[in-house]
LONUGU-44637 format. One record per residue (C-alpha): residue in one letter; z, y, x. Coordinates in steps of 0.05 Angstrom, whole numbers. Each point is the difference from the previous one (the first is absolute). Example, Ala and Ser with C-alpha at 12.3 -4.5 7.8 and 13.67 -1.06 7.14 Angstrom:
SITE type      w      v      u
SITE    A    156    -90    246
SITE    S    -13     69     27
END
This chain:
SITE type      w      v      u
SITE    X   2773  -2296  -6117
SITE    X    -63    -19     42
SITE    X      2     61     38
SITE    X     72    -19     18
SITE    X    -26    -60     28
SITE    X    -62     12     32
SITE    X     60     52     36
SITE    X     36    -52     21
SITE    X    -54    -41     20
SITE    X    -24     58     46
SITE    X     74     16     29
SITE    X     -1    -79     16
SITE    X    -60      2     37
SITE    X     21     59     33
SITE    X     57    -33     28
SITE    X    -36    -59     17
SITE    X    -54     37     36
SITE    X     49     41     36
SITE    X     41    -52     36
SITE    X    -68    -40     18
SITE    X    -16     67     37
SITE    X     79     -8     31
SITE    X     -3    -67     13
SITE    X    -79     11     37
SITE    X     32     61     39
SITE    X     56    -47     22
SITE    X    -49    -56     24
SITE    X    -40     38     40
SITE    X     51     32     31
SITE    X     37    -70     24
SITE    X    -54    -46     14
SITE    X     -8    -15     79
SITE    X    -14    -53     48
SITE    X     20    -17     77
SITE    X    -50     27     42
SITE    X      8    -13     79
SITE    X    -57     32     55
SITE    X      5    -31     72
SITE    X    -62     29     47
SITE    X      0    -34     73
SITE    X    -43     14     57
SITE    X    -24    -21     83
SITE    X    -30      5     47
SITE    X    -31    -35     68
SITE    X    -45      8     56
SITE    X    -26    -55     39
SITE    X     45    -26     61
SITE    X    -32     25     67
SITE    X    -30    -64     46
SITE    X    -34     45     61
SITE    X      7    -51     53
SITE    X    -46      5     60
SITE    X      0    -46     60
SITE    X    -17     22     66
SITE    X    -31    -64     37
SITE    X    -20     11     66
SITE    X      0    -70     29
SITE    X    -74      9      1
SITE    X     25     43     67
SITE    X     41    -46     28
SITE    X    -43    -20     68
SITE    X    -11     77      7
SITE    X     31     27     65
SITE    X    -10     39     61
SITE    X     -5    -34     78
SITE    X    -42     33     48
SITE    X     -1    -75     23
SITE    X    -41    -34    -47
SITE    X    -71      9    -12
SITE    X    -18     62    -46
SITE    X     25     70      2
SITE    X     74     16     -4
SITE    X     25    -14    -69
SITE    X    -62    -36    -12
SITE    X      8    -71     25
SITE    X    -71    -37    -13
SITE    X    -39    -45     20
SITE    X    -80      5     24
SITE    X     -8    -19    -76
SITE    X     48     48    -29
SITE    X     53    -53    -14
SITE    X     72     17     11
SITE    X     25    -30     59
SITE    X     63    -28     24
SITE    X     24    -21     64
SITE    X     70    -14     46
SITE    X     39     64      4
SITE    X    -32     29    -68
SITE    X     40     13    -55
SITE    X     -1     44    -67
SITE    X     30      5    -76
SITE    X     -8     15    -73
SITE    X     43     29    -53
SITE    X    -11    -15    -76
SITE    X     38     52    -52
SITE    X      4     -2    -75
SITE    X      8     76    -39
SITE    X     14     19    -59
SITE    X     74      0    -43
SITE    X    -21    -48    -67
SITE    X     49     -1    -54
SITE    X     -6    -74    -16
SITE    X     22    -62     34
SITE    X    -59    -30     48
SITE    X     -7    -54     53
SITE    X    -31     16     67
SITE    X    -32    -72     22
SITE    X    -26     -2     71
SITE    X    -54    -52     13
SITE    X    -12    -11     69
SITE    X    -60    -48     28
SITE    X    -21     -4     78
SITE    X    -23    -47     59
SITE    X    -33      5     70
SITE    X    -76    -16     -7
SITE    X    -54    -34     42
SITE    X    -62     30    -27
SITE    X     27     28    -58
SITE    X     27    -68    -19
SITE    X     73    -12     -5
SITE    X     42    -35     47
SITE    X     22    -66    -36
SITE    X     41    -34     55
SITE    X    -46    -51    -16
SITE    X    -75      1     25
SITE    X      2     77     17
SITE    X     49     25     46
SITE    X      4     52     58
SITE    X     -7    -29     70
SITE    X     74    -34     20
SITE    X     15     12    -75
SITE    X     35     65     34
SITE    X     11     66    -52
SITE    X     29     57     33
SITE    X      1     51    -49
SITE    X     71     11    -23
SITE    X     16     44    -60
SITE    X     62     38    -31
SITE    X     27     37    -62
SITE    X     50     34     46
SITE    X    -30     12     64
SITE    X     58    -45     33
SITE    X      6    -73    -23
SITE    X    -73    -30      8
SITE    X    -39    -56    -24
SITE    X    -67    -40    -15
SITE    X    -45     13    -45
SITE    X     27    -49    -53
SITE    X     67     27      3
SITE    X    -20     69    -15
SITE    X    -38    -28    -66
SITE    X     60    -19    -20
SITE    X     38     58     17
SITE    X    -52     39    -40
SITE    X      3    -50    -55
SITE    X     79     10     -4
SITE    X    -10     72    -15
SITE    X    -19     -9    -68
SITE    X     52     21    -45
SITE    X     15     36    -71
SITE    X     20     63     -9
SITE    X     43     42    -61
SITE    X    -35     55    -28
SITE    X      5     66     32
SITE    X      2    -25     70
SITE    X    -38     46     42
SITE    X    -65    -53     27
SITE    X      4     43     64
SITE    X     54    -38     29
SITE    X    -39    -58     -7
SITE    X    -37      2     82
SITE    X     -1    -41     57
SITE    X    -30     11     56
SITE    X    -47    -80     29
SITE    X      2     11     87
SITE    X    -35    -43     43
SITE    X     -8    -16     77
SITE    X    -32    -47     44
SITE    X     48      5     62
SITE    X    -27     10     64
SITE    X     41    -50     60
SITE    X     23     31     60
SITE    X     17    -61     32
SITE    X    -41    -31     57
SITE    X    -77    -10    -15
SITE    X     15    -81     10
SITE    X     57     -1    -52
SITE    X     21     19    -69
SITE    X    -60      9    -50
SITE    X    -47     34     47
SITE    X    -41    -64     -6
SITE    X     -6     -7    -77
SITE    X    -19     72     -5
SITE    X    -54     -6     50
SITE    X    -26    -73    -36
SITE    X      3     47    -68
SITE    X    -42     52     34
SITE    X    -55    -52     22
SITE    X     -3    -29    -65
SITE    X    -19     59    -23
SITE    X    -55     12     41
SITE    X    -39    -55    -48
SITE    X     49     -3    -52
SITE    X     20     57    -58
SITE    X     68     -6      0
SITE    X     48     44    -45
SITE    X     62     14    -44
SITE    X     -4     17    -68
SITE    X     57     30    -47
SITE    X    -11     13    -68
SITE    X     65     34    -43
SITE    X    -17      6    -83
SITE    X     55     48    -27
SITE    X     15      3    -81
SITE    X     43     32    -40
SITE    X      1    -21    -63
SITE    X     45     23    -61
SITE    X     49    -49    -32
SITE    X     13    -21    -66
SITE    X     71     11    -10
END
């Protein structure tokens, strides 16, 4: 009678034992979870600035007359100062290079004034004899004006610019001329000129141009 029981007890845990080992199998074989991969990547390089500005106001006065003191192309003075004179006449060109690839403003900045010993002209207590200026200037070698004007001309210039824009196309070309009168010696401006030239004898007289170019980038 015991044995029959321990048998049964056996033949019960048997059963017991073997659907715990079903019942693990199924588990493992159903349990899961959601599992979601997203990998992103980029790249940059740094936008390219590579503006340059060719400035050469600083040759503005620089000319050739066979006419004027110094060798041709050369036009100085006993003391190596550029000189001017009726009948002279000359230009400059400023040029920006360089293609950037982000927005930037060109500003021109343009200062200037005739002189009496290296003083400016104030229209004031220093002036040039008769208060007479016969330099003209130009931006188009056509329509001509005083030296003020052309500041502001110059000044005008200033302007922004998308990116991509190729600088060179950004030039201009400052000309200059003192004319020389053809009509009789007793007339026109024949005697200005000649009170300009005796003032000089004891006097420095000059003109003085000075054009700051900057291109900065812009915060857009």
């Amino acid at each position: 009678m015991q044995k029959t029981k321990n048998n049964k007890v056996l033949r019960l845990m048997s059963i017991v034992l073997m659907f715990t080992l079903v019942s693990t199998c199924l588990l493992g074989g159903t349990l899961a979870k959601y599992v979601t991969t997203s990998n992103g990547s980029d790249t940059a390089r740094v936008a390219k600035w590579g503006v340059g500005a060719a400035n050469t106001i600083n040759n503005l006065f620089d000319y050739t007359d066979s006419g004027v003191l110094g060798t041709p192309g050369n036009a100085v003075g006993l003391d190596s100062k550029k000189l001017i004179a009726p009948g002279t006449k000359g230009s400059c060109t400023f040029a920006l290079s360089g293609t950037p690839e982000v927005a930037f403003a060109v500003n021109f900045e343009a200062t200037g004034s005739y002189t009496v010993g290296g003083v400016a002209v104030d229209g004031s207590t220093v002036n040039w004899p008769n208060n007479y200026y016969p330099v003209q200037f130009s931006l188009d070698n056509s329509t001509w004006v005083d030296l003020t004007s052309l500041l502001t001309s110059i000044n005008s210039l200033s302007t922004n610019y998308p990116a991509g824009t190729a600088a060179s196309s950004i030039t201009g070309t400052i000309y200059w001329r003192w004319p020389y009168d053809t009509t009789p010696t007793s007339g026109g401006n024949d005697v200005n000129d000649t009170a300009l030239g005796d003032f000089a004898v004891t006097n420095d007289l000059g003109v003085a141009l000075n054009v700051a170019i900057t291109a900065t980038q812009l915060d857009t």
